[in-house]
Backbone bond lengths (Angstrom), bond angles and torsions (degrees), N, CA, C in turn:
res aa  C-N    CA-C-N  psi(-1)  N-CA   C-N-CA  omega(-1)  CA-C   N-CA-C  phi
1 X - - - 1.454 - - 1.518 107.95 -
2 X 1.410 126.57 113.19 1.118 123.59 -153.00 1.995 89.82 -138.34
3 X 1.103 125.59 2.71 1.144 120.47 162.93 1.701 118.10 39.82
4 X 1.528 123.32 26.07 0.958 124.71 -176.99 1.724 124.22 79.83
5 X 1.283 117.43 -10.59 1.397 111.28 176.79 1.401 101.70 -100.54
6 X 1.174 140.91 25.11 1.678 136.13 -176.71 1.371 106.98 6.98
7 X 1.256 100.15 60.13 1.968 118.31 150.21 1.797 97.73 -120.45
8 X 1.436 82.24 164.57 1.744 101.93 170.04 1.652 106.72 -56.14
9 X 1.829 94.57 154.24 1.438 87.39 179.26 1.590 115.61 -90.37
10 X 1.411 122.46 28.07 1.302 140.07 159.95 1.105 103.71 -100.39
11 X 0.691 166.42 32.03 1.773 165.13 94.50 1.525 110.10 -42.20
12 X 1.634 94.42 -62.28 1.679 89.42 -174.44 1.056 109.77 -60.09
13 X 1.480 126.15 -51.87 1.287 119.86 -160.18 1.434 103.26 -85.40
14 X 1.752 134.99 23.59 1.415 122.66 156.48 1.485 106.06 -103.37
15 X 1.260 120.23 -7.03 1.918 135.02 175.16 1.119 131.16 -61.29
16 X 1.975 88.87 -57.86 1.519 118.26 -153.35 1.799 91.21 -126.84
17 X 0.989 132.77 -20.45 2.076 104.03 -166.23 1.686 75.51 -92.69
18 X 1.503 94.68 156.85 1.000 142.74 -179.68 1.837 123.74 55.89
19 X 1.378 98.87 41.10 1.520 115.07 -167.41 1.776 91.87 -83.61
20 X 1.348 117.71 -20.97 1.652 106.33 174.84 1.600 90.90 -138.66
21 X 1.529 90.40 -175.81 1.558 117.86 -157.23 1.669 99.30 -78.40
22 X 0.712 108.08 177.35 2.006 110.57 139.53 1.529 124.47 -83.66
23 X 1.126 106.11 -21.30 1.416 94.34 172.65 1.850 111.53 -97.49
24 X 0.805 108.77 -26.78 1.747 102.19 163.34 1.373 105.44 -81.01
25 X 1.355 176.77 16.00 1.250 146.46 16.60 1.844 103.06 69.20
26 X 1.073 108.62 -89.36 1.205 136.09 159.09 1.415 122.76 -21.64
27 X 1.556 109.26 -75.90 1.294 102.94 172.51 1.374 126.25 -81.83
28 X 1.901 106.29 -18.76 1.587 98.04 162.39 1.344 122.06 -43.75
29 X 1.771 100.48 -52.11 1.875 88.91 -175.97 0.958 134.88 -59.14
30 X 1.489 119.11 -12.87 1.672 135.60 -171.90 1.254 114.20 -69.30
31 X 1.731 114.96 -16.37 1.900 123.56 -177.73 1.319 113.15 -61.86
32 X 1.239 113.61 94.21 1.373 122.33 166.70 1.626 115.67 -96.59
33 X 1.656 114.36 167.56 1.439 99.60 144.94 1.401 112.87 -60.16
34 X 1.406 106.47 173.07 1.368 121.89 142.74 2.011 136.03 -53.59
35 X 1.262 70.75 -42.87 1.790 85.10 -176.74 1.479 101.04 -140.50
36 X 1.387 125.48 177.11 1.027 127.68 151.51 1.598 125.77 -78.90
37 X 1.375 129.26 107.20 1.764 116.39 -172.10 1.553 91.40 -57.14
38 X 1.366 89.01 155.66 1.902 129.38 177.29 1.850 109.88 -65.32
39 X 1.445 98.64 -15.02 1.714 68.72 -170.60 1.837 94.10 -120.64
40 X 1.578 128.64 51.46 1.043 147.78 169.06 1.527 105.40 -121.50
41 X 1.535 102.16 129.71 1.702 90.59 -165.23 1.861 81.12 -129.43
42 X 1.701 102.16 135.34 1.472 93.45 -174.45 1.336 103.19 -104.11
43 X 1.302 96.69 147.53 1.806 137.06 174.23 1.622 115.31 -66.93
44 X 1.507 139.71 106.98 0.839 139.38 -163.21 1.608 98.16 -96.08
45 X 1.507 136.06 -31.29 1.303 140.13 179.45 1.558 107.83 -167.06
46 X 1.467 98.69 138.56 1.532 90.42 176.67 1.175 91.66 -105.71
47 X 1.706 104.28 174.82 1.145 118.98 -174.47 1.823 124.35 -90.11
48 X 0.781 135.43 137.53 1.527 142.25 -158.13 1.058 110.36 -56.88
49 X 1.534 146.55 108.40 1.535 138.09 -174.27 1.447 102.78 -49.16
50 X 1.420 101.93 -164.25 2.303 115.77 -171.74 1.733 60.73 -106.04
51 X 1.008 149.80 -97.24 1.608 139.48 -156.34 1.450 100.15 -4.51
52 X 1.432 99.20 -97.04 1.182 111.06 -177.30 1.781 123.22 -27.64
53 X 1.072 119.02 -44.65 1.501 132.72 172.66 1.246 109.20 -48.77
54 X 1.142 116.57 -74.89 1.603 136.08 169.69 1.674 111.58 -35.87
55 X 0.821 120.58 -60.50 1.626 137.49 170.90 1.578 95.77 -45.00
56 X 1.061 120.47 -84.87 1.253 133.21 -154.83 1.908 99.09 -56.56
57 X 1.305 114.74 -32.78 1.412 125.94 -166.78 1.757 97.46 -78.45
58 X 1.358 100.76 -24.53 1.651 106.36 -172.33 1.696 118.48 -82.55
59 X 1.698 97.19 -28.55 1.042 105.81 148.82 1.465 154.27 -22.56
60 X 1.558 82.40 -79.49 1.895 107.31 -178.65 1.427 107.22 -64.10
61 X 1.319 124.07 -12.98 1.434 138.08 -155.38 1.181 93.19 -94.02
62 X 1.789 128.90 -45.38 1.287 132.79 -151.54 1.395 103.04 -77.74
């Protein structure tokens, strides 16, 4: 896990863990919108790629 700085991941984590609390942690994740904006229309399932098809078809076969 090199998080983009191609150092060890003992570096990062002697840099960067524990730069916040757990509870700010916490309320960072809580940032939502408010609402959902109007011109996002949600997706209940997408549809299965020819990848995916193929794969799955290679499967049942095996």
């Amino acid at each position: 896990m090199q998080l983009g700085h191609g150092v060890s991941p003992e570096l990062i984590h002697r840099h960067y863990k524990g730069m916040a609390t757990e509870a700010e942690a916490v309320e960072f994740w809580k940032i939502a919108p408010a609402a959902a904006p109007e011109n996002i229309l949600e997706m209940k399932t997408a549809a299965p790629s020819s990848k995916a098809k193929a794969q799955a078809q290679a499967r049942k076969k095996a």
